[in-house]
MOPAC internal coordinates of N, CA, C and O (Angstrom, degrees):
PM7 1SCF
backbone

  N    0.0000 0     0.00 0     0.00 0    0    0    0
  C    1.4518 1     0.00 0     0.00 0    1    0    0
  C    1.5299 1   108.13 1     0.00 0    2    1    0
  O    1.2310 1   111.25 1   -67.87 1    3    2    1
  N    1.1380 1   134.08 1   112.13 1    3    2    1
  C    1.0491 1   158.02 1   107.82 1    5    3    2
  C    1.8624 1   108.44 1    26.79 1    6    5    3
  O    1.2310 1   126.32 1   -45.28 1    7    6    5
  N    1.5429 1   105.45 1   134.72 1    7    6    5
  C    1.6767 1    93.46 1   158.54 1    9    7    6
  C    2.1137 1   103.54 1  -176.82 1   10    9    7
  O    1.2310 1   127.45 1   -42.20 1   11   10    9
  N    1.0703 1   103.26 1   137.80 1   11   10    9
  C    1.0266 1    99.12 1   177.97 1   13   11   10
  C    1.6790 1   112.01 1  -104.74 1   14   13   11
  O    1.2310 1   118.98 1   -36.28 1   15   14   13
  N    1.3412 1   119.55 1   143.72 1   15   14   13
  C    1.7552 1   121.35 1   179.85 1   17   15   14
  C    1.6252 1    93.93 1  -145.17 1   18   17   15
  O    1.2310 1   143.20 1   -55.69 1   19   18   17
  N    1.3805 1    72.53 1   124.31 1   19   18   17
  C    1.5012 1   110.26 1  -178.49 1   21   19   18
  C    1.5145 1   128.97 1  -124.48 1   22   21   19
  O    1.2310 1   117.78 1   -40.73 1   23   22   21
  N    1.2924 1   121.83 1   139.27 1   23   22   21
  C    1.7616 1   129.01 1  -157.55 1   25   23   22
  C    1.8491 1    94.13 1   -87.21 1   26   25   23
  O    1.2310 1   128.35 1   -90.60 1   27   26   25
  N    1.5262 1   101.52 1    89.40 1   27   26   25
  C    1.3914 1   115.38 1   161.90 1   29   27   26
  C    1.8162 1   112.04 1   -60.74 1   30   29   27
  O    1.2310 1   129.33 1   -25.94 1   31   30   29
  N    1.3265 1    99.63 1   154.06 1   31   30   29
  C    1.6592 1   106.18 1   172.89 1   33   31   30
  C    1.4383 1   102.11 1   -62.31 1   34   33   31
  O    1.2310 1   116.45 1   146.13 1   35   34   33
  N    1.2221 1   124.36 1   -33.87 1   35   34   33
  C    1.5870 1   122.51 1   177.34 1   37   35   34
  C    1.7650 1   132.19 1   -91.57 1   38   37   35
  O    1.2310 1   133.50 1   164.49 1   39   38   37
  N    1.4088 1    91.51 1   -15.51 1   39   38   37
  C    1.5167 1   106.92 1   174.15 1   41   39   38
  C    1.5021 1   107.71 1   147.21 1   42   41   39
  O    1.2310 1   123.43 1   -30.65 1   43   42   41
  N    1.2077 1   111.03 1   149.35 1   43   42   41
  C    1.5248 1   138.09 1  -162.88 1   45   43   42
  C    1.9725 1    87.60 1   -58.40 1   46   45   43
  O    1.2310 1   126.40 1   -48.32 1   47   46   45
  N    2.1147 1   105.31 1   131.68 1   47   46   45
  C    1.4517 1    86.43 1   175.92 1   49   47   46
  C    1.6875 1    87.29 1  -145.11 1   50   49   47
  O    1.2310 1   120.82 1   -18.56 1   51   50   49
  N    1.4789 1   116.05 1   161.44 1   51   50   49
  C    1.6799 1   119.89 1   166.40 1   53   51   50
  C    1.3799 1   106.86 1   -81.70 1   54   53   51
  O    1.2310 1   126.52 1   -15.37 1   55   54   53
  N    1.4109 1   105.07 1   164.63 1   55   54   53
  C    1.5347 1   115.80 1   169.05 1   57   55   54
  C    2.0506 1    96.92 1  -150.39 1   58   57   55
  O    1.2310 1   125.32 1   -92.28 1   59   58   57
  N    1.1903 1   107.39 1    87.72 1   59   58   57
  C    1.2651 1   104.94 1   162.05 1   61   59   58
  C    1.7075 1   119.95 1   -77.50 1   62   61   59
  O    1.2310 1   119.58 1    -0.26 1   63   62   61
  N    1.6535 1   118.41 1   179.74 1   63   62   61
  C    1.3631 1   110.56 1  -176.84 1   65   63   62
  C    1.3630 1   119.39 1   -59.71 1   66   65   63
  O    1.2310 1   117.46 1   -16.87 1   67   66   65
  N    1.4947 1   122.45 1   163.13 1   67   66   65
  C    1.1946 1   127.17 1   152.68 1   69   67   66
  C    2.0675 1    93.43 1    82.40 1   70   69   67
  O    1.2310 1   123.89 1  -153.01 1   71   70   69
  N    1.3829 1   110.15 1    26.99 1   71   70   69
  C    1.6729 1    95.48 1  -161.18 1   73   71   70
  C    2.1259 1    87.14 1   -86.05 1   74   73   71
  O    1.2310 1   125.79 1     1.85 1   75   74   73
  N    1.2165 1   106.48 1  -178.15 1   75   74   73
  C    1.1467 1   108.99 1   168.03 1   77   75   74
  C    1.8854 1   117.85 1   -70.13 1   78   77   75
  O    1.2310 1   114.44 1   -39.73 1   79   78   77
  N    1.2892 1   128.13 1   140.27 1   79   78   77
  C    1.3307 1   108.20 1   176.13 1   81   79   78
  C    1.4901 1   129.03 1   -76.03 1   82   81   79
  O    1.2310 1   114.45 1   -20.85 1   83   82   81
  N    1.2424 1   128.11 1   159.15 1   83   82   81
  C    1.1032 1   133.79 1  -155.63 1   85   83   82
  C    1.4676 1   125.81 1  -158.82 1   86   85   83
  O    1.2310 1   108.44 1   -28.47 1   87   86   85
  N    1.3000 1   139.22 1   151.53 1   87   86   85
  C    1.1803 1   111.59 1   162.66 1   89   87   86
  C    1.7177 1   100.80 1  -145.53 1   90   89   87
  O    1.2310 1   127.00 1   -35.82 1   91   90   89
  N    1.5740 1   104.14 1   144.18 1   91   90   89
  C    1.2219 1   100.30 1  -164.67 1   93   91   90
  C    2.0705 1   112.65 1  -133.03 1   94   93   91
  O    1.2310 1   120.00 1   -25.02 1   95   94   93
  N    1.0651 1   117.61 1   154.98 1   95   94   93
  C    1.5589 1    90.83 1   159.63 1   97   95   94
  C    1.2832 1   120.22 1   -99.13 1   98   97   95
  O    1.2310 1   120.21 1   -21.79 1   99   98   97
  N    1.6960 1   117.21 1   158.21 1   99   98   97
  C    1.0643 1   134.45 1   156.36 1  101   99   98
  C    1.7930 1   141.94 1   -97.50 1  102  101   99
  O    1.2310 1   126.50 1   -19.95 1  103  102  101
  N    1.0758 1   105.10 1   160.05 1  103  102  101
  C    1.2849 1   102.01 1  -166.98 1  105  103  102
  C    1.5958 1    98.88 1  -100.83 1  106  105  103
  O    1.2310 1   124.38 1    -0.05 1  107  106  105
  N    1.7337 1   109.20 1   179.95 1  107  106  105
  C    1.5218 1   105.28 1   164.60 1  109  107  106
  C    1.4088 1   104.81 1   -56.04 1  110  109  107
  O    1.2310 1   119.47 1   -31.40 1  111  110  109
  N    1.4673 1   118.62 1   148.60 1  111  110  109
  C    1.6094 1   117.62 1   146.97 1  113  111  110
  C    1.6883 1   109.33 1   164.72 1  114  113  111
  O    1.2310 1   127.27 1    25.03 1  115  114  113
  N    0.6708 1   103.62 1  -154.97 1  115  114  113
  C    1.8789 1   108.62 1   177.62 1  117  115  114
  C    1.4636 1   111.55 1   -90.50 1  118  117  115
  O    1.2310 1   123.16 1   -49.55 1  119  118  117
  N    1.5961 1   111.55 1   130.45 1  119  118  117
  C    1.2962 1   116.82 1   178.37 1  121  119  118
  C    1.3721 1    90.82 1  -106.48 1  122  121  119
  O    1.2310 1   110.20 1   -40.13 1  123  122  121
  N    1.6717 1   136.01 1   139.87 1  123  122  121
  C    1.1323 1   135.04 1   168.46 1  125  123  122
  C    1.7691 1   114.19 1  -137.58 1  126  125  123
  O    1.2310 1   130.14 1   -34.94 1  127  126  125
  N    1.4548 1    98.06 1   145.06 1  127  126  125
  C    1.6553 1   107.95 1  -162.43 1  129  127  126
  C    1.2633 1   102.25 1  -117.10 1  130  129  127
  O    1.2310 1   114.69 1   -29.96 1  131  130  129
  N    1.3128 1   127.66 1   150.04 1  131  130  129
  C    1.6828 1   116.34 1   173.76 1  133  131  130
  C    1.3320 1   108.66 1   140.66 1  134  133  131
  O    1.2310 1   110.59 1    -8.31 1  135  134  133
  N    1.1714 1   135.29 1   171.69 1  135  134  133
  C    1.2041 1   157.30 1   157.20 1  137  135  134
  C    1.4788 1   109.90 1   -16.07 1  138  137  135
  O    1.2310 1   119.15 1   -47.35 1  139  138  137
  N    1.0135 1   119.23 1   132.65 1  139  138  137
  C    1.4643 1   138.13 1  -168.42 1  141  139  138
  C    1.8737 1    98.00 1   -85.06 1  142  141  139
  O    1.2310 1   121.60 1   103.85 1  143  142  141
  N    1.1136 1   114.54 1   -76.15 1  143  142  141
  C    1.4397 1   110.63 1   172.93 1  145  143  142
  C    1.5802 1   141.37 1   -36.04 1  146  145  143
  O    1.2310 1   120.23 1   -63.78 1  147  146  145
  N    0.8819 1   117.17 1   116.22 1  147  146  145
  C    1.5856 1   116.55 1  -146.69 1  149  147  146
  C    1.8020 1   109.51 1   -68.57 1  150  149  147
  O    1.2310 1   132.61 1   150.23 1  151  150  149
  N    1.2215 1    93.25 1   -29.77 1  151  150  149
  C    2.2454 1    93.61 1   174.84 1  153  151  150
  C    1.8136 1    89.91 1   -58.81 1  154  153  151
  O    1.2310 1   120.10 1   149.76 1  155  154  153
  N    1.2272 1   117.41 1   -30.24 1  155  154  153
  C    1.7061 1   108.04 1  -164.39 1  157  155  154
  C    1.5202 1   116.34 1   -91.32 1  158  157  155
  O    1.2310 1   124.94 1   164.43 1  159  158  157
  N    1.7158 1   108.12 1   -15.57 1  159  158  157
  C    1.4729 1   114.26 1  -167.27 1  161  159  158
  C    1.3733 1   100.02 1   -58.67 1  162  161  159
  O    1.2310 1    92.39 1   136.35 1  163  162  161
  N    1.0069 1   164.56 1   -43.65 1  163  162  161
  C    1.7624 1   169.47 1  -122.02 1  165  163  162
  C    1.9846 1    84.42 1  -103.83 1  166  165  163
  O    1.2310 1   120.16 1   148.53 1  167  166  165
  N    1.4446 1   117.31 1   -31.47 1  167  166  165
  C    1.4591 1   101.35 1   174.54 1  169  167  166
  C    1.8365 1   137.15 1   -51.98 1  170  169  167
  O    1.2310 1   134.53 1   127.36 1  171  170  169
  N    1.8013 1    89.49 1   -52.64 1  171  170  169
  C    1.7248 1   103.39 1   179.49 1  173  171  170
  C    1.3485 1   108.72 1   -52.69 1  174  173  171
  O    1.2310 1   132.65 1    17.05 1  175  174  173
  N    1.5380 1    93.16 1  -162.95 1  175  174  173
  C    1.1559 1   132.74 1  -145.86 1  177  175  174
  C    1.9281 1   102.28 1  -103.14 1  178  177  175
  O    1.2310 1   103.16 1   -56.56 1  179  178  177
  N    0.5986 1   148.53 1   123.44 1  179  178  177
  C    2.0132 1   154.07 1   122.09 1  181  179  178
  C    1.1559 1   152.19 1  -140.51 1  182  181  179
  O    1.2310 1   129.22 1    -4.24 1  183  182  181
  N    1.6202 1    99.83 1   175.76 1  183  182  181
  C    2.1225 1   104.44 1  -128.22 1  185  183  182
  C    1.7192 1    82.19 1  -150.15 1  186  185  183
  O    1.2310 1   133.65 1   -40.86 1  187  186  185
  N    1.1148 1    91.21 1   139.14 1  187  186  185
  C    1.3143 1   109.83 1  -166.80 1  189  187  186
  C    1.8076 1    81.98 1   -92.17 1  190  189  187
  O    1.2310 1   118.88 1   -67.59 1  191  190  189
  N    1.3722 1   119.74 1   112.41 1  191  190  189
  C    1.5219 1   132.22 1  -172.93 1  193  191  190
  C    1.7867 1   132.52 1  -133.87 1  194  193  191
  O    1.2310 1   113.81 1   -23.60 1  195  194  193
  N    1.3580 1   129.31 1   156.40 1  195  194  193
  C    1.2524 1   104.32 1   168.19 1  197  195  194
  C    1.7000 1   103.36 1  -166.53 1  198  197  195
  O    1.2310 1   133.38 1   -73.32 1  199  198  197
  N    1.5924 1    91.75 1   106.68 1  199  198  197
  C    1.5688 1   101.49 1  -160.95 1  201  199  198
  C    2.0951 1   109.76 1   144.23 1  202  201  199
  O    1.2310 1   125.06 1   -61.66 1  203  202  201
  N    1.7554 1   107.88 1   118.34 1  203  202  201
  C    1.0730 1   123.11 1   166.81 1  205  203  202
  C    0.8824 1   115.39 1  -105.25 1  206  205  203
  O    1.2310 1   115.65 1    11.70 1  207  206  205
  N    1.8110 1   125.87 1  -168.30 1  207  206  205
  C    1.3254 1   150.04 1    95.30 1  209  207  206
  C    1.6847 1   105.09 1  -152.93 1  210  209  207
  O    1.2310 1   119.03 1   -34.21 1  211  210  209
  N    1.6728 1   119.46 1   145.79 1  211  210  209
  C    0.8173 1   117.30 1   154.35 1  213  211  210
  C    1.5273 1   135.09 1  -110.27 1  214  213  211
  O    1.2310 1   111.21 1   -46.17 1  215  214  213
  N    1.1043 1   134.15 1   133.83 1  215  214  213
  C    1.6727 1   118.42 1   171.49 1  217  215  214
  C    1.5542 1   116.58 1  -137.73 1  218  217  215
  O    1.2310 1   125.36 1   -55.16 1  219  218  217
  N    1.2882 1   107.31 1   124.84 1  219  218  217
  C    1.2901 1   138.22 1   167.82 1  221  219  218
  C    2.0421 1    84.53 1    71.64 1  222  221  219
  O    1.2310 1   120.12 1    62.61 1  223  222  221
  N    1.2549 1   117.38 1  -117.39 1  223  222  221
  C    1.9233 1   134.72 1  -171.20 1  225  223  222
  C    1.8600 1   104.86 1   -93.06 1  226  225  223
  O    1.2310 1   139.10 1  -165.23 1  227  226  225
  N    1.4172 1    80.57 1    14.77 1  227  226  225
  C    2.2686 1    75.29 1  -171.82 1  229  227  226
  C    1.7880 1    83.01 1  -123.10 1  230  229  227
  O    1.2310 1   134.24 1   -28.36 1  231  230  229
  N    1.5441 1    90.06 1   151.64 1  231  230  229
  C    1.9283 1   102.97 1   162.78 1  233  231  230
  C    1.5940 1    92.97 1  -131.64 1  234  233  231
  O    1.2310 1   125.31 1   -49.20 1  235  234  233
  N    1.3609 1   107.41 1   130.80 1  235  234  233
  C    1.3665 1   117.51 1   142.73 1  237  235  234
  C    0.9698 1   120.01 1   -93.26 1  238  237  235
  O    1.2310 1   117.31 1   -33.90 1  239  238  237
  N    1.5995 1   122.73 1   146.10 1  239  238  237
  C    1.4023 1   126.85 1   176.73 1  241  239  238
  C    1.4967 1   105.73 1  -118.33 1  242  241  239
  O    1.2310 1   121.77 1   -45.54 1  243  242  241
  N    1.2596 1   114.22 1   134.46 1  243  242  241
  C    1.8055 1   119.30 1  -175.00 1  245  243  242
  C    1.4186 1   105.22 1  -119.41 1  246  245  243
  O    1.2310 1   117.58 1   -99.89 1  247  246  245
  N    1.5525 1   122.21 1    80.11 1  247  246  245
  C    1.3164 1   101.34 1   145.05 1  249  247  246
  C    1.0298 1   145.26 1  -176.54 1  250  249  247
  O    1.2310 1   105.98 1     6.27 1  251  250  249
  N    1.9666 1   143.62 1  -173.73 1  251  250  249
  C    0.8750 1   120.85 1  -131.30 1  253  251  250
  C    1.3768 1   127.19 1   -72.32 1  254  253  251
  O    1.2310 1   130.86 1   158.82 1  255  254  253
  N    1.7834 1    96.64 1   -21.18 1  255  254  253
  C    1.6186 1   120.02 1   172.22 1  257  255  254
  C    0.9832 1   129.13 1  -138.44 1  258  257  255
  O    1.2310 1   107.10 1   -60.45 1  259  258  257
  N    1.6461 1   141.63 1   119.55 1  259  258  257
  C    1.1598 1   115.14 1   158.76 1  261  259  258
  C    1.3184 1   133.77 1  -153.90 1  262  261  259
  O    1.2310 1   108.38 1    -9.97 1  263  262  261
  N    1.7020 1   139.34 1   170.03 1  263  262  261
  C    1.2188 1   130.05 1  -147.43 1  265  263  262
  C    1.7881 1   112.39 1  -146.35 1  266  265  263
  O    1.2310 1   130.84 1   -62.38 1  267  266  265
  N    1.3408 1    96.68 1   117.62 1  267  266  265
  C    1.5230 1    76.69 1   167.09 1  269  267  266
  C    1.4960 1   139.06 1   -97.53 1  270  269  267
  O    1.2310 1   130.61 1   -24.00 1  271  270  269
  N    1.5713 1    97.14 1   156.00 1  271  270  269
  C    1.1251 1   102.88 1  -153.99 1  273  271  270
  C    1.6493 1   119.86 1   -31.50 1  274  273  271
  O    1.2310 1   130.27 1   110.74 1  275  274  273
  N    1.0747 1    97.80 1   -69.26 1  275  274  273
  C    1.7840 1   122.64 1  -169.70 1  277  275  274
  C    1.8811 1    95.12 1   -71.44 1  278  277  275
  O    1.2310 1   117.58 1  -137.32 1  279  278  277
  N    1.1018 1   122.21 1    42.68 1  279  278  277
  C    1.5486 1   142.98 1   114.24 1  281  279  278
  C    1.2937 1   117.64 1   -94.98 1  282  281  279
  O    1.2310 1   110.44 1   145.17 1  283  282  281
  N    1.6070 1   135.58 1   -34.83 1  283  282  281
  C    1.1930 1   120.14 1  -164.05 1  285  283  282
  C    1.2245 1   108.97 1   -73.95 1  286  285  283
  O    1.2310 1   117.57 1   -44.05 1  287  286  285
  N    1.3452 1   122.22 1   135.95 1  287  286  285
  C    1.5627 1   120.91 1   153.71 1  289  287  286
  C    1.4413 1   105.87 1  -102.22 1  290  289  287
  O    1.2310 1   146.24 1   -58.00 1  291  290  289
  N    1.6830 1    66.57 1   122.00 1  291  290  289
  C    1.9768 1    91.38 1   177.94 1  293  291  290
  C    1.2560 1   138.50 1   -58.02 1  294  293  291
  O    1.2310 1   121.35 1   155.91 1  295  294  293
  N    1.7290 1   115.03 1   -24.09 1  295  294  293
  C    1.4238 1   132.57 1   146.01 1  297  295  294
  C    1.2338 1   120.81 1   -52.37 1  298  297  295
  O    1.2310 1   120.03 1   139.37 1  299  298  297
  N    1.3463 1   117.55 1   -40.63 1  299  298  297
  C    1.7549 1   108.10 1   179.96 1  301  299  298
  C    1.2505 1   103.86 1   -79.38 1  302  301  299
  O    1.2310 1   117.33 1   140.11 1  303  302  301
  N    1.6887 1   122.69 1   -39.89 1  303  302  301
  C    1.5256 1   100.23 1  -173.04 1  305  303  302
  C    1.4168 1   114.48 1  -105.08 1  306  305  303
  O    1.2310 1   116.20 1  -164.57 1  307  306  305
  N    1.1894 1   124.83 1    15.43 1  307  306  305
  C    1.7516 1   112.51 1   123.02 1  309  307  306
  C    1.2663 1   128.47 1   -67.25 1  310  309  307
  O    1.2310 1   111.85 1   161.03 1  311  310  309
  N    1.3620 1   132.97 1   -18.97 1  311  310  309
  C    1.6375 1   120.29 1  -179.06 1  313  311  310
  C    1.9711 1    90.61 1   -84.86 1  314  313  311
  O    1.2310 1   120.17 1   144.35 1  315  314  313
  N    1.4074 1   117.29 1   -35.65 1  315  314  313
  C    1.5059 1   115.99 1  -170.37 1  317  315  314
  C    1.6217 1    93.01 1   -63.66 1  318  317  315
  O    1.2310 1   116.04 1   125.26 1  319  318  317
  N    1.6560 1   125.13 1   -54.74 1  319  318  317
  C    1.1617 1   109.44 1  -177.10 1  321  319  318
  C    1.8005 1   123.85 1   -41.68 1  322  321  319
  O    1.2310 1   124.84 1   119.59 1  323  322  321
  N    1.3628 1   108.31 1   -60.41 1  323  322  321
  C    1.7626 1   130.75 1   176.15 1  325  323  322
  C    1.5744 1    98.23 1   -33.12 1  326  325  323
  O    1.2310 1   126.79 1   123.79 1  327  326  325
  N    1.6512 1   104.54 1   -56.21 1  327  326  325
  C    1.7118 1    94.30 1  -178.90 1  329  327  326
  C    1.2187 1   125.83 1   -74.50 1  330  329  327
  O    1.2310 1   120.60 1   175.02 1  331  330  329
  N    0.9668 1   116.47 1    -4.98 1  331  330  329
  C    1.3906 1   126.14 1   161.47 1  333  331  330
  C    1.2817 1   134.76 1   -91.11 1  334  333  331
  O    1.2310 1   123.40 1  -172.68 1  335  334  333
  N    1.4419 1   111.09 1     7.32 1  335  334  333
  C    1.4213 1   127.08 1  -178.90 1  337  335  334
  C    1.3285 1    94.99 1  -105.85 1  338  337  335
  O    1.2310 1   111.16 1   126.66 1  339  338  337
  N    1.4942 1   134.24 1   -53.34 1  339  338  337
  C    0.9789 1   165.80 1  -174.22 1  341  339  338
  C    1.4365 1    96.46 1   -36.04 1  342  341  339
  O    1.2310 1   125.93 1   103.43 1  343  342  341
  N    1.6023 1   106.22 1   -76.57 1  343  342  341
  C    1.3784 1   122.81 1  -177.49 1  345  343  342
  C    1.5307 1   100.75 1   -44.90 1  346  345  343
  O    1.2310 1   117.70 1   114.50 1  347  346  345
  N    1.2744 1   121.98 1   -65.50 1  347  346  345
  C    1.8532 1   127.84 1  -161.21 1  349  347  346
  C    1.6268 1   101.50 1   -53.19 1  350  349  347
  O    1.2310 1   129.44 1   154.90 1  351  350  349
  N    1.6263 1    99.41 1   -25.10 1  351  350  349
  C    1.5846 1    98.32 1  -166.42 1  353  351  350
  C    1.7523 1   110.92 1   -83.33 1  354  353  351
  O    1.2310 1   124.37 1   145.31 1  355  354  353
  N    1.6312 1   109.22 1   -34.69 1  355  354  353
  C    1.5955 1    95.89 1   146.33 1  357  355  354
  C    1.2031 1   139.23 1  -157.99 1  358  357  355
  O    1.2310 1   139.77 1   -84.78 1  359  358  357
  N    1.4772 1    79.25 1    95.22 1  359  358  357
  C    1.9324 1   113.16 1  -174.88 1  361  359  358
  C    1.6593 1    94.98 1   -99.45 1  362  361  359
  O    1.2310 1   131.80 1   -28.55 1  363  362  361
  N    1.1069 1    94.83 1   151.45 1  363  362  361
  C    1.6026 1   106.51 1  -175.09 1  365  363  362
  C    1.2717 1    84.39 1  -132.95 1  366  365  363
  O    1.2310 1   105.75 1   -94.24 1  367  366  365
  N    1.7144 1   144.03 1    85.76 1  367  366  365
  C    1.0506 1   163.57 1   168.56 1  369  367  366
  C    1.7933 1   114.21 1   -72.06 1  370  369  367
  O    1.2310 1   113.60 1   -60.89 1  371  370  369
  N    1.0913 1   129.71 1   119.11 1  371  370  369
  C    1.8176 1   116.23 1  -161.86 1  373  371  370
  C    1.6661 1    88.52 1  -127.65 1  374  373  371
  O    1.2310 1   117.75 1  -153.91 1  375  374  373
  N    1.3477 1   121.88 1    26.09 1  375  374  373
  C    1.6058 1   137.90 1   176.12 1  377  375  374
  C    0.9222 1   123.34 1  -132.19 1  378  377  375
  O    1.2310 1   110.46 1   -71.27 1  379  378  377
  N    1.5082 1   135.53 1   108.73 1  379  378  377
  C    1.5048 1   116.81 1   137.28 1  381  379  378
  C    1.1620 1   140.38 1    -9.99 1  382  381  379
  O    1.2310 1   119.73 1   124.27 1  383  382  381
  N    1.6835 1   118.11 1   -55.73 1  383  382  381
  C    1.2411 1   129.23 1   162.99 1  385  383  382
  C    1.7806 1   118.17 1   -48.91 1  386  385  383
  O    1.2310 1   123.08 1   128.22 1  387  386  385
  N    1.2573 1   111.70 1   -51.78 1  387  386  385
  C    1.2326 1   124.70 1   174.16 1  389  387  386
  C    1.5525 1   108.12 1   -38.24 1  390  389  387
  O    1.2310 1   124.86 1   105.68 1  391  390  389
  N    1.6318 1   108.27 1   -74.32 1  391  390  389
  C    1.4694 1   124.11 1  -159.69 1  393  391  390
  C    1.5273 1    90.30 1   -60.65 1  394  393  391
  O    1.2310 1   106.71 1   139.26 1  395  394  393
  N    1.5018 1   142.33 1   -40.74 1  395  394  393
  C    1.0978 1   119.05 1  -137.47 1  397  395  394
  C    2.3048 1    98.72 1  -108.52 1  398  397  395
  O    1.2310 1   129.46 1  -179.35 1  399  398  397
  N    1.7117 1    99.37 1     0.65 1  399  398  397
  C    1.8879 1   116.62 1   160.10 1  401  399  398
  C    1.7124 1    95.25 1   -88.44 1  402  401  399
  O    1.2310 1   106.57 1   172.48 1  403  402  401
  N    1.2799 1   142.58 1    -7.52 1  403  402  401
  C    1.5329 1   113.60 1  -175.38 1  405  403  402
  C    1.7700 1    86.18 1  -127.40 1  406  405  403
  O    1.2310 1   106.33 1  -149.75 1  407  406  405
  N    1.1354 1   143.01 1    30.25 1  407  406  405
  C    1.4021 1   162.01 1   147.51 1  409  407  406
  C    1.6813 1   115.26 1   -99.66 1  410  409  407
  O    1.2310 1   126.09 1   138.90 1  411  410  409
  N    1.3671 1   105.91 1   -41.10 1  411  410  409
  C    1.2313 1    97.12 1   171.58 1  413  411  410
  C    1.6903 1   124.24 1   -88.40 1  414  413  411
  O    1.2310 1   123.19 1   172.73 1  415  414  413
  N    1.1750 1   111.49 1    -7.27 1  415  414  413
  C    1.5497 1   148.89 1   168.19 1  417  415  414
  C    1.2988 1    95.27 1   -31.16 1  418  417  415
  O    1.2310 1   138.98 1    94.86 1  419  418  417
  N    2.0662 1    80.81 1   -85.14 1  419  418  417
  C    1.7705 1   109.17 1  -171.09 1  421  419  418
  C    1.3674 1   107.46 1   -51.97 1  422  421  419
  O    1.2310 1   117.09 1   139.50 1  423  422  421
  N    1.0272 1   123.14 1   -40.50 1  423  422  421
  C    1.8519 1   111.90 1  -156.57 1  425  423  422
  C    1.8956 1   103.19 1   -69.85 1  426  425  423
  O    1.2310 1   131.53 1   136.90 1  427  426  425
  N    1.5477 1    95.35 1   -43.10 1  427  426  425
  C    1.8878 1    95.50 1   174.97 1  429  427  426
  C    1.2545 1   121.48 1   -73.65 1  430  429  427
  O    1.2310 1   116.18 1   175.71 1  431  430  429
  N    1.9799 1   124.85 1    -4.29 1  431  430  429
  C    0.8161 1   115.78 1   157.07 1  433  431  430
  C    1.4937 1   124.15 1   -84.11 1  434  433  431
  O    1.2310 1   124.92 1   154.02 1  435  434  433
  N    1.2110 1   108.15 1   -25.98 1  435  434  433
  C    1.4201 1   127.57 1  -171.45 1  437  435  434
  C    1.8761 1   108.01 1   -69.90 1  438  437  435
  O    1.2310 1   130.78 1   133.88 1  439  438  437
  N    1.6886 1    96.80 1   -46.12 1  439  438  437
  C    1.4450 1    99.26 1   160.11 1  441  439  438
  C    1.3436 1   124.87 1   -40.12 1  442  441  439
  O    1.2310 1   123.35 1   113.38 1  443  442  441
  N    1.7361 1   111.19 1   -66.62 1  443  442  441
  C    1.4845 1   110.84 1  -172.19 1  445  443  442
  C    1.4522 1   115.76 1   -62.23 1  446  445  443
  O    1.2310 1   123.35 1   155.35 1  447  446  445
  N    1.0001 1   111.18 1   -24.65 1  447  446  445
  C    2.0890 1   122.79 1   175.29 1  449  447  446
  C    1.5977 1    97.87 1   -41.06 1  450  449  447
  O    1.2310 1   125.66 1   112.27 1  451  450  449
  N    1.7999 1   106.72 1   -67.73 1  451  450  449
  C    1.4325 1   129.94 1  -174.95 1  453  451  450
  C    1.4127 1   106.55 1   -46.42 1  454  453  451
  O    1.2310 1   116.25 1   102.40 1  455  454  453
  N    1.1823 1   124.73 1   -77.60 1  455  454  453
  C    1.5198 1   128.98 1   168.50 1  457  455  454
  C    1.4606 1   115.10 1   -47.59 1  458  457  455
  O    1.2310 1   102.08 1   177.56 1  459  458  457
  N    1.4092 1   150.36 1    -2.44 1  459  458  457
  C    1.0571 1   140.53 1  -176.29 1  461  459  458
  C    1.9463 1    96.77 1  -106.41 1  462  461  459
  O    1.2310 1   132.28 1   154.22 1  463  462  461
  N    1.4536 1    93.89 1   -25.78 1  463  462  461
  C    1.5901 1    87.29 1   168.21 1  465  463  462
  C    1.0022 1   141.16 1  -137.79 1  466  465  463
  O    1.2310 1   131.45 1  -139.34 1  467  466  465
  N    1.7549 1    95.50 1    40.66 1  467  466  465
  C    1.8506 1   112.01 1   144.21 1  469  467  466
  C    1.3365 1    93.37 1   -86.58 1  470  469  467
  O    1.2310 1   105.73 1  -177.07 1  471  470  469
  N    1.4433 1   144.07 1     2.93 1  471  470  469
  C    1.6923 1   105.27 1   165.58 1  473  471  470
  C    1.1508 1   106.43 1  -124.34 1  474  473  471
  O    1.2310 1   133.66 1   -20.28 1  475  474  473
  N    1.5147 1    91.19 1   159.72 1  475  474  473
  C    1.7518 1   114.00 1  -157.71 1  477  475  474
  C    1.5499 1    92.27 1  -107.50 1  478  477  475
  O    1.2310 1   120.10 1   180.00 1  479  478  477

């Protein structure tokens, strides 16, 4: 059986087959596909993603970016993460808008970090 878990705005949730439909948002983070049983989870599929919906035996995925894992190199997007900490750490931001483009930065960098090292 099959299951996809995905980084909800409220917290990481599964959706195996036959679930009720739904549609939800997502945040940056790892979308992962595969085997429901946990000795097998290290098998699927992940993508550094942000964006669902499911209905009835179909998933759409909506979103604005995304990457799979086993493209990321994990060295570049830890040094991309660092500079991006770097930056937040001294930005003198005089926007909302501002603070909340070098927040959304970090989290898709922080995503691809995550996804670059669930794979082996």
């Amino acid at each position: 059986m099959d299951e996809i878990a995905a980084p909800g705005a409220l917290g990481e949730f599964g959706v195996l087959p036959g679930h009720v439909p739904f549609m939800t948002a997502l945040k940056p983070g790892v979308l992962s596909t595969g085997p429901r049983r946990p000795a097998l989870s290290r098998r699927g599929r992940r993508s550094a993603a942000s964006g669902a919906q499911r209905e009835s035996d179909k998933i759409s995925v909506l979103v604005d970016r995304g990457e799979p894992a086993r493209d990321i190199d994990r060295d570049t997007a830890a040094q991309e993460l660092a500079a991006v900490d770097a930056e937040l750490a001294k930005t003198k931001a005089e926007t909302a808008a501002e603070v909340k483009a070098l927040l959304g930065k970090r989290a898709w960098a922080a995503a691809r970090v995550d996804a670059a090292n669930r794979v082996k």
